[in-house]
Backbone as ProteinMPNN parsed JSONL, in Angstrom:
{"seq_chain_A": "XXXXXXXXXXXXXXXXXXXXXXXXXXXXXXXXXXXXXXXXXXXXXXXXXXXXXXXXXXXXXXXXXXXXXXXXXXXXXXXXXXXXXXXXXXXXXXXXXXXXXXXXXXXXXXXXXXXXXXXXXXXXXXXXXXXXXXXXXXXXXXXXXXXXXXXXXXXXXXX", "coords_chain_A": {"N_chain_A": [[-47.844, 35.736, -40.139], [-44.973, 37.451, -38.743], [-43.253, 40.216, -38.454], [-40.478, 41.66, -39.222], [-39.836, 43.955, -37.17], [-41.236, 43.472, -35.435], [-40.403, 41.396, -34.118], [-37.51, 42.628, -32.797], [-38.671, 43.893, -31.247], [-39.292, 42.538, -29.353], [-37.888, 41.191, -25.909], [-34.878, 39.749, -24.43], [-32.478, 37.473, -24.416], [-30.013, 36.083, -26.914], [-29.528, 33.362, -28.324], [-26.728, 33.18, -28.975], [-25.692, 35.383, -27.075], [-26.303, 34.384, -24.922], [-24.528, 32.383, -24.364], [-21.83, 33.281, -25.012], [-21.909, 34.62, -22.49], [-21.831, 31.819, -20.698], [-19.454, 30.551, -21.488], [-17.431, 32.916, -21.237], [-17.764, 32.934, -18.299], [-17.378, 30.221, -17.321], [-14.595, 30.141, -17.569], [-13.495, 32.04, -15.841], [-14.054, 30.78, -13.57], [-12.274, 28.943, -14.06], [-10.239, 30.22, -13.842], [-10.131, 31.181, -11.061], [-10.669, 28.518, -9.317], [-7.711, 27.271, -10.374], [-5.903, 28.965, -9.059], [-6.845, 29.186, -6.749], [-5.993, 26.804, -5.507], [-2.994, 26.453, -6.009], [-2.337, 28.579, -4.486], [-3.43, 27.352, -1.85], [-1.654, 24.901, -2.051], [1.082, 26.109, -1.591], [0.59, 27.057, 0.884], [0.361, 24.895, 2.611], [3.122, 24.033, 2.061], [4.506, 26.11, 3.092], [3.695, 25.425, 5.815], [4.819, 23.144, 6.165], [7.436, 23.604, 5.736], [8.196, 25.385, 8.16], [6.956, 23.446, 10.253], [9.674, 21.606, 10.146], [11.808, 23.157, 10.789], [10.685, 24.141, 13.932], [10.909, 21.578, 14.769], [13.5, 21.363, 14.408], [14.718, 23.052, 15.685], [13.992, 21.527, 18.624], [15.4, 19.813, 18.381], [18.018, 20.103, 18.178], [18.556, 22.13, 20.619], [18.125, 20.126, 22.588], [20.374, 18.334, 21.683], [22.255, 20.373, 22.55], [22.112, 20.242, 25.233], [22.335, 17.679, 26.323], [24.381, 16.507, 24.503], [24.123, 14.599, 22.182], [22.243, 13.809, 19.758], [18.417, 12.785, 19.255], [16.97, 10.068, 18.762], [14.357, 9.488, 16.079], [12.59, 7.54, 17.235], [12.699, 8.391, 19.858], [11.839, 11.48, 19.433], [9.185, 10.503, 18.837], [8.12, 9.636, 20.91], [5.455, 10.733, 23.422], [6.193, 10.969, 26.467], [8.993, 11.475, 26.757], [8.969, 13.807, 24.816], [7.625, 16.044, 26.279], [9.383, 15.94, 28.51], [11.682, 16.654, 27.373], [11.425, 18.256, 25.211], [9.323, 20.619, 25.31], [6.504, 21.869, 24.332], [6.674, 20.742, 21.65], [4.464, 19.794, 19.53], [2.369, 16.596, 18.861], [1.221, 17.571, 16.405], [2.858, 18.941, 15.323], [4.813, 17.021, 14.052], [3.706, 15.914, 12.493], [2.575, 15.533, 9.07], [0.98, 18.197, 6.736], [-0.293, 16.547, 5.349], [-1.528, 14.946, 7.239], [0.441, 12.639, 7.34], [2.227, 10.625, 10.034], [5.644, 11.638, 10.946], [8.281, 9.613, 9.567], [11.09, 7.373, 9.713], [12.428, 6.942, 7.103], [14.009, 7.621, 4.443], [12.666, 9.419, 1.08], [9.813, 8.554, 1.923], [6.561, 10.119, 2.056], [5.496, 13.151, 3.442], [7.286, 14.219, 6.402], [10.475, 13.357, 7.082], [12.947, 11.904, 9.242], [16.59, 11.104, 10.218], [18.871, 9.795, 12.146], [22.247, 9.244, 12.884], [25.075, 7.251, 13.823], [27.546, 8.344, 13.534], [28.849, 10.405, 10.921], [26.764, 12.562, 8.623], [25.347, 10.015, 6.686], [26.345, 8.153, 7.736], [26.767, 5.154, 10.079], [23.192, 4.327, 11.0], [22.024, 5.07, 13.728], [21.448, 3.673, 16.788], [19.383, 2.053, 18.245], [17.83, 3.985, 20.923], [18.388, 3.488, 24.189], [17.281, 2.469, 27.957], [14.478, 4.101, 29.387], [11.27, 5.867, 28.617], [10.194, 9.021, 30.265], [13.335, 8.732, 29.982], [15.528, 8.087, 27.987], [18.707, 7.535, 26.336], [20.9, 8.256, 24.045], [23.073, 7.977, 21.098], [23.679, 9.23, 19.094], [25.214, 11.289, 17.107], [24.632, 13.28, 14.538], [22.192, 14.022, 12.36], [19.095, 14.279, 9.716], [16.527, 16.251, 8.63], [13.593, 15.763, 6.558], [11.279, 17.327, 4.696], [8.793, 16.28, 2.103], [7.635, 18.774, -0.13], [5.022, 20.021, -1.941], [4.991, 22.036, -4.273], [7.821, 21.668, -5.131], [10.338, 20.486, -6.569], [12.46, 19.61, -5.29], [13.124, 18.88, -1.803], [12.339, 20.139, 1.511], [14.963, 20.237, 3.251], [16.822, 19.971, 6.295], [19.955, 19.884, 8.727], [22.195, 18.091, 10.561], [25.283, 20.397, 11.64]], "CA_chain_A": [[-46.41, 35.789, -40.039], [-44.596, 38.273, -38.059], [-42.203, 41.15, -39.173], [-38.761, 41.767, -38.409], [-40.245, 44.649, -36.487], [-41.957, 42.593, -34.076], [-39.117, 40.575, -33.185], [-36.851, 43.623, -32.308], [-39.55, 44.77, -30.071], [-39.153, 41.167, -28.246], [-37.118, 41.287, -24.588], [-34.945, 38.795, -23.917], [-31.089, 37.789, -25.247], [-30.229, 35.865, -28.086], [-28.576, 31.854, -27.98], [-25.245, 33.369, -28.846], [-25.198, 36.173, -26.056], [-25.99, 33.504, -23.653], [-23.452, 31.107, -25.033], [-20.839, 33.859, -24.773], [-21.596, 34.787, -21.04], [-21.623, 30.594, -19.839], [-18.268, 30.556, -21.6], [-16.828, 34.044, -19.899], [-18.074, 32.66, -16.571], [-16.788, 29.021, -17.111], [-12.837, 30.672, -17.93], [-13.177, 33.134, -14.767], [-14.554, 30.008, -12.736], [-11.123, 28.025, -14.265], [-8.82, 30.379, -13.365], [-9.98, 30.933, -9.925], [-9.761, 27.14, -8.77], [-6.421, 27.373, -10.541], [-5.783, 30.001, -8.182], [-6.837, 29.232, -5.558], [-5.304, 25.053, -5.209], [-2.171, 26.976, -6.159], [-2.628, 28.996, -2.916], [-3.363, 25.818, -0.715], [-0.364, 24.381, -1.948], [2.081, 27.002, -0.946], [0.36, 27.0, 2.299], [0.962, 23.889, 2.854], [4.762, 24.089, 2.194], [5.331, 26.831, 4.329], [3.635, 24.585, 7.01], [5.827, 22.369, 6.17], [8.581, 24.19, 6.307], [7.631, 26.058, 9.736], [7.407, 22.422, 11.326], [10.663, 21.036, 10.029], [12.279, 24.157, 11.387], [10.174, 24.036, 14.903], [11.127, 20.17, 14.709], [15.199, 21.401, 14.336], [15.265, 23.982, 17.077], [13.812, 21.525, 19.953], [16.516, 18.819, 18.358], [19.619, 21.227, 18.824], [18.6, 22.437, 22.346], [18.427, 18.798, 23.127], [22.056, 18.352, 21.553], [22.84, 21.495, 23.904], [21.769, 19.859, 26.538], [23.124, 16.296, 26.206], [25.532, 16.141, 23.731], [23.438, 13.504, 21.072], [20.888, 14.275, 18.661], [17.866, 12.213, 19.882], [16.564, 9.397, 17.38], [13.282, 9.326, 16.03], [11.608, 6.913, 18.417], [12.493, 8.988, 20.825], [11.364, 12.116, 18.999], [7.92, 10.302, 18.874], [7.791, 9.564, 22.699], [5.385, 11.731, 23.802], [7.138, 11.169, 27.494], [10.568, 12.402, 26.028], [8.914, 15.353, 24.373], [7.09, 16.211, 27.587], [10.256, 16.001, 30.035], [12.888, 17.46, 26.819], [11.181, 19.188, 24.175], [8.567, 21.23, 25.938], [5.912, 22.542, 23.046], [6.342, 20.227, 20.766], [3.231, 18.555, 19.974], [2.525, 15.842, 17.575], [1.11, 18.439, 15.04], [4.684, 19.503, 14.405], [6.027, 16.044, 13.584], [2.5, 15.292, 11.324], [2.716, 16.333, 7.261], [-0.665, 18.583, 6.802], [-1.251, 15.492, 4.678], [-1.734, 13.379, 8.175], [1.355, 11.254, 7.87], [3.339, 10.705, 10.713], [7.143, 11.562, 10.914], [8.872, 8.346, 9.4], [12.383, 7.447, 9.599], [12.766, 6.699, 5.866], [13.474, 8.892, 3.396], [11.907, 8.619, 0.154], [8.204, 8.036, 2.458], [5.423, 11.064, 1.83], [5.467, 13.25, 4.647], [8.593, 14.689, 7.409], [11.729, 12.332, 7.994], [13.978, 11.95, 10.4], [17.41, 10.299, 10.659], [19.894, 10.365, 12.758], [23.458, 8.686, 12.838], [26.056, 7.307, 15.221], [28.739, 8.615, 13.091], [28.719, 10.686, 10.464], [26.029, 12.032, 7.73], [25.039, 9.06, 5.799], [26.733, 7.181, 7.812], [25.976, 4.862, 10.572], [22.464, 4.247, 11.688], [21.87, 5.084, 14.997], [20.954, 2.667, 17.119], [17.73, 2.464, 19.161], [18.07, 4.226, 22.089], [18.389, 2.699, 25.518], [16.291, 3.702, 28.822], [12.849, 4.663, 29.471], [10.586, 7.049, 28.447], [11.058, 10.007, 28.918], [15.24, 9.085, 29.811], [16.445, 7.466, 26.644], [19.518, 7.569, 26.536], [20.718, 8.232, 22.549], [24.249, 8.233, 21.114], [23.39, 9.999, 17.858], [26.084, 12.977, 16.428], [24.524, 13.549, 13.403], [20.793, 14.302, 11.765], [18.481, 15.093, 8.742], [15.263, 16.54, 8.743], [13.259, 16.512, 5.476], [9.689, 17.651, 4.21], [8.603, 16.656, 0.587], [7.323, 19.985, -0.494], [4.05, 19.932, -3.388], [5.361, 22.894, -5.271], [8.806, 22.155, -5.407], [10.897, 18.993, -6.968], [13.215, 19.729, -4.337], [12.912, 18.494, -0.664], [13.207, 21.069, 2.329], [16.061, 19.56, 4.243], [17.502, 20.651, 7.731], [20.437, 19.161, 9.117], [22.88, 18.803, 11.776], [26.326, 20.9, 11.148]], "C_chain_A": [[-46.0, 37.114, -39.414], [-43.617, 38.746, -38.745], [-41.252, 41.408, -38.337], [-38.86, 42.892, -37.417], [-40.495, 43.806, -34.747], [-40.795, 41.631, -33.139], [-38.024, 41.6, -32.404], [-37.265, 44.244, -31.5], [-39.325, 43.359, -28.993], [-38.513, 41.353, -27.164], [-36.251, 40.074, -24.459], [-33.02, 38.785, -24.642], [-31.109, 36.465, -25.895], [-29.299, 33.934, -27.9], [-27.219, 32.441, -27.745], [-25.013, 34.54, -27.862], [-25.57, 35.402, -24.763], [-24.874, 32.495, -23.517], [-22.046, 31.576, -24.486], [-20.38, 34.328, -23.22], [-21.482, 33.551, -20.269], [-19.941, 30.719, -20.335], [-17.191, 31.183, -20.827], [-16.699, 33.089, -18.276], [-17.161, 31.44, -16.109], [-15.158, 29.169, -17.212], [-12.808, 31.107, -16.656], [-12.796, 31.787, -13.903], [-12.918, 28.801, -12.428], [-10.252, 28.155, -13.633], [-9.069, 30.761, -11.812], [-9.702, 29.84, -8.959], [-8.575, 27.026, -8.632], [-5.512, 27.784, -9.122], [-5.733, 29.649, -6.873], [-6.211, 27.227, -4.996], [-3.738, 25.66, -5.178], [-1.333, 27.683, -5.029], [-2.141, 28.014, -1.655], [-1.989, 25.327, -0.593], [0.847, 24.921, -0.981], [1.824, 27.116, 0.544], [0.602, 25.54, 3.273], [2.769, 23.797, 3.087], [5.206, 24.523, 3.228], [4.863, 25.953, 5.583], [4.466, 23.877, 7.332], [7.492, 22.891, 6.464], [8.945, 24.767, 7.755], [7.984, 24.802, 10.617], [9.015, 21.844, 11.258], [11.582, 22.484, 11.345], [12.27, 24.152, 13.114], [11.413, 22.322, 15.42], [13.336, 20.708, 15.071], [15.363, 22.099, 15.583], [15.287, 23.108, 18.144], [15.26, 19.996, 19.872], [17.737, 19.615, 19.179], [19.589, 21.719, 19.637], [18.689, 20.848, 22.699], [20.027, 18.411, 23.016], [22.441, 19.269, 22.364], [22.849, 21.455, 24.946], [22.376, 18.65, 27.036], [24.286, 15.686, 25.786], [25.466, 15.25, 22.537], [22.35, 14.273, 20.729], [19.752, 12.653, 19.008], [17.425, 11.169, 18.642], [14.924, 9.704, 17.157], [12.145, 8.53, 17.06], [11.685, 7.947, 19.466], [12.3, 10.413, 20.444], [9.551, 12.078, 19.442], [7.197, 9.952, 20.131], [6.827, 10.488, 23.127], [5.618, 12.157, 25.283], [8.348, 11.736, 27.242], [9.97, 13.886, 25.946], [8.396, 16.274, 25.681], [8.53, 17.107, 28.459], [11.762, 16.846, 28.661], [13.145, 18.261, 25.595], [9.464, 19.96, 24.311], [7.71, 22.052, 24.604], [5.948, 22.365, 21.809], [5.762, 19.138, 20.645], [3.424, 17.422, 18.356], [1.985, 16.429, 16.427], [1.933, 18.889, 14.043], [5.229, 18.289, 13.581], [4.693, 15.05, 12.632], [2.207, 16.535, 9.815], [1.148, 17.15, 7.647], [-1.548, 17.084, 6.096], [-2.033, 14.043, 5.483], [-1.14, 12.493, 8.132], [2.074, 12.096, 8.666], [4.536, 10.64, 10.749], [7.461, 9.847, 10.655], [10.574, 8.661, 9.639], [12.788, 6.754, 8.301], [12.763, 7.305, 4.621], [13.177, 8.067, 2.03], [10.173, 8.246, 0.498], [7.679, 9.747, 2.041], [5.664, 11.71, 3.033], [6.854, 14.047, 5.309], [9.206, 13.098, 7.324], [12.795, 12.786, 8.27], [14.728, 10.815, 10.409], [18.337, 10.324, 11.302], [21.03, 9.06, 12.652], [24.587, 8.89, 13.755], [27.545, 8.32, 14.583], [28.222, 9.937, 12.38], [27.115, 11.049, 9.488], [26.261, 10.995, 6.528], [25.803, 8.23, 6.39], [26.182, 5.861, 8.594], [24.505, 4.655, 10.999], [22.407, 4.309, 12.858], [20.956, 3.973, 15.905], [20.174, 2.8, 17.899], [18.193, 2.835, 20.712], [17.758, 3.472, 23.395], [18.267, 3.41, 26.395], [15.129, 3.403, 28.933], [12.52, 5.6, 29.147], [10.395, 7.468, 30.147], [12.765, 9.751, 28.81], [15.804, 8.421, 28.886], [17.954, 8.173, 26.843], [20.464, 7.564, 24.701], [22.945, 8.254, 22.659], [24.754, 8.678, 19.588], [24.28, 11.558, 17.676], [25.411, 13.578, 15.009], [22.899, 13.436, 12.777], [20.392, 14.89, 10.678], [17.269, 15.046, 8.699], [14.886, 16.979, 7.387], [12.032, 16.523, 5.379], [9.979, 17.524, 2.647], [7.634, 17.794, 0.607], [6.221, 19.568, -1.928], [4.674, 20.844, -4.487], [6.658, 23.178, -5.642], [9.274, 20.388, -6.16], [12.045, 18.973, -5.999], [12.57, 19.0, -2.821], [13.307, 19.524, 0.34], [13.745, 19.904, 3.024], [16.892, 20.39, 5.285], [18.269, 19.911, 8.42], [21.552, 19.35, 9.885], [24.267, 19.518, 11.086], [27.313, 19.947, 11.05]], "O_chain_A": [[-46.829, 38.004, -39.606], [-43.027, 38.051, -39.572], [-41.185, 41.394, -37.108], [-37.894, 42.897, -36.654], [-40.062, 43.725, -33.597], [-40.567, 41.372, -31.958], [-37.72, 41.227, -31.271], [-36.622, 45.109, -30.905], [-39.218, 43.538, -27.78], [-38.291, 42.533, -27.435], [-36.974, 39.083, -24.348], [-32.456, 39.743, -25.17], [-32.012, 35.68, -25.607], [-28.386, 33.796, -27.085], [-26.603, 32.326, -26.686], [-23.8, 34.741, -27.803], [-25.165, 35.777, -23.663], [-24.517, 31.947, -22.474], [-21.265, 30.888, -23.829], [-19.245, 34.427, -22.755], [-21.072, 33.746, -19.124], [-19.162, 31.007, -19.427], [-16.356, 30.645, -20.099], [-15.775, 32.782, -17.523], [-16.457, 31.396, -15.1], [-14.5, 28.182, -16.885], [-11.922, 30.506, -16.049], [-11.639, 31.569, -13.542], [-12.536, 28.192, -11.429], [-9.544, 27.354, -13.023], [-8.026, 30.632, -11.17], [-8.882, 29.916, -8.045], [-8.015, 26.793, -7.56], [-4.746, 27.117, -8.426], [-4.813, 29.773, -6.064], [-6.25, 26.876, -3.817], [-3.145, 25.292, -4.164], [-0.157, 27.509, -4.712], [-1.157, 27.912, -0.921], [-1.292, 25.274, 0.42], [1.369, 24.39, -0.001], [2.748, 27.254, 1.346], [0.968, 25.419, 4.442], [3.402, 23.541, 4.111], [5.917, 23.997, 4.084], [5.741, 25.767, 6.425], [4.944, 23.782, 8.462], [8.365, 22.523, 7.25], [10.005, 24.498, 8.319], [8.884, 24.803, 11.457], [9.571, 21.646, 12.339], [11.746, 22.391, 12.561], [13.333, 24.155, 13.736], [12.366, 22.23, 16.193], [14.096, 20.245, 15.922], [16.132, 21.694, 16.454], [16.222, 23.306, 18.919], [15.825, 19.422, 20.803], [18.139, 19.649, 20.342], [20.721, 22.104, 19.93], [19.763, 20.576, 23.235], [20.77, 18.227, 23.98], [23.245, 18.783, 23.16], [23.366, 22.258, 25.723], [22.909, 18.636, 28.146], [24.981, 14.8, 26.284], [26.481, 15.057, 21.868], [21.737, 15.159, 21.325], [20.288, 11.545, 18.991], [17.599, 11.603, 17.503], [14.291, 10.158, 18.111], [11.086, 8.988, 17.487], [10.621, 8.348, 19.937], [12.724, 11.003, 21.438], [8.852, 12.926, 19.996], [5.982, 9.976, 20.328], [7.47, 11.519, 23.326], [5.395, 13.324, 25.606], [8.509, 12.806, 27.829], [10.271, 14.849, 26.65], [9.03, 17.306, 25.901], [8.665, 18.271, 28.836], [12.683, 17.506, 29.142], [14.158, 18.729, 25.076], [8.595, 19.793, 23.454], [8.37, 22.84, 23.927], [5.568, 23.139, 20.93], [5.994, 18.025, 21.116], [4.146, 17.44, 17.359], [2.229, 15.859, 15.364], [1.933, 19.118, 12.834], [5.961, 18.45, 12.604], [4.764, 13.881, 12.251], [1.846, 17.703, 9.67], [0.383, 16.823, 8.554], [-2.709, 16.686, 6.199], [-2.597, 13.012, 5.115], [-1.552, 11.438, 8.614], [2.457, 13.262, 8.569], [4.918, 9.482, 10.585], [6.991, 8.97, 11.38], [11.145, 9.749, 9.717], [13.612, 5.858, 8.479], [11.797, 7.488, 3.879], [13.288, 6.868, 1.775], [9.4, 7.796, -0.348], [8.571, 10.535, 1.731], [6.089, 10.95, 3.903], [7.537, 14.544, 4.414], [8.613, 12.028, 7.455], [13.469, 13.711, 7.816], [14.215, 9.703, 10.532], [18.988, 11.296, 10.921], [20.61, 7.945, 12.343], [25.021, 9.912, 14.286], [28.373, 8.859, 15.318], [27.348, 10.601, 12.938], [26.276, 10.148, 9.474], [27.114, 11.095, 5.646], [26.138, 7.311, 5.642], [25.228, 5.309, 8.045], [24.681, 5.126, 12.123], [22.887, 3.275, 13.323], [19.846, 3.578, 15.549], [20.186, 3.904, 18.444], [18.787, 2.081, 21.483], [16.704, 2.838, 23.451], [18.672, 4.572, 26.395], [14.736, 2.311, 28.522], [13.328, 6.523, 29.256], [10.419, 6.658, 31.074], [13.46, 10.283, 27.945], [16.961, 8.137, 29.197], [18.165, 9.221, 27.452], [20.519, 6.408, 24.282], [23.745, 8.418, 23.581], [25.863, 8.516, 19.078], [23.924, 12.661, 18.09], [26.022, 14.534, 14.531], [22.524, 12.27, 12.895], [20.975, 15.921, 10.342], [16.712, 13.948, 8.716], [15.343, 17.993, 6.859], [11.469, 15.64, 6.027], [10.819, 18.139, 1.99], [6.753, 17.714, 1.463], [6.659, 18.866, -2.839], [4.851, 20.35, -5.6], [7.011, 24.216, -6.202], [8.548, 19.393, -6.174], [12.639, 17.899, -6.092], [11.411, 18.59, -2.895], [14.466, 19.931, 0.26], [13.154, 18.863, 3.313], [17.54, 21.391, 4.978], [17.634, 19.02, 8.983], [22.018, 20.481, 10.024], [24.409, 19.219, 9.9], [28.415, 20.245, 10.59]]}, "name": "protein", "num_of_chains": 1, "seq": "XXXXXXXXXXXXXXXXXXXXXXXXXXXXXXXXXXXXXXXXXXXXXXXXXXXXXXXXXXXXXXXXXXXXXXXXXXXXXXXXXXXXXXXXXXXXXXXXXXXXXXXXXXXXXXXXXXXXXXXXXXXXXXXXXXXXXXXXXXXXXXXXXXXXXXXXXXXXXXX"}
């Protein structure tokens, strides 16, 4: 039999000081994921936000130019965007989540509506023409992004 000596001379660490450092490690390990998805998110948003924004400026030079706010189809033209919104690619008008701009709000993703009349009022009606000359008769627009970290929606819209 061996003496309590002998064991204290042993090398090595003990169940419960290994127990205590998987634990440590597995908390650190928690809150960095945490951390870092938390991150992602927000990066995301601001993407989101950035395009809606991008997405509003090449609208309202178009209204500056024409006098109508352009509809979605013709948003998604990429002849239109070409010949009247120069540098905006379809990256801008795609969520990071890979959906494409809809015209329905309430969908995952950017939407876009525009109206013959008023907001909320009219529907605008499908533009008439060719790509790129559509021909729109739209006064009125809203641009929204659902946002992950918010319960809110960014929304951008005409004055």
């Amino acid at each position: 039999m061996r003496s309590w000596k002998s064991y204290k001379e042993q090398k090595g660490f003990t169940i419960v000081e290994l127990l205590i450092v998987i634990v440590v490690i597995g908390i650190l390990a928690t809150l960095v994921i945490v951390t870092f998805s938390g991150i992602q998110q927000r990066a995301r948003d601001t993407q989101r936000q950035t395009d809606i924004n991008a997405v509003q400026g090449h609208v309202e030079a178009y209204y500056a130019s024409t006098g109508a706010y352009p509809t979605l189809a013709m948003i998604l033209d990429s002849g239109f965007r070409a010949k009247y919104m120069k540098g905006l690619g379809t990256d801008a008008l795609t969520d990071p989540g890979g959906t494409l701009m809809a015209g329905t709000l309430g969908t995952n993703g950017y939407q876009y509506e525009a109206w013959s009349d008023s907001i909320g009022g009219t529907t605008c009606p499908a533009a008439t023409g060719s790509s790129p000359d559509f021909v729109s008769v739209c006064v009125a627009y809203r641009l929204t992004a659902d946002l992950e970290d918010s319960t809110t929606n960014y929304v951008k819209q005409s004055n």
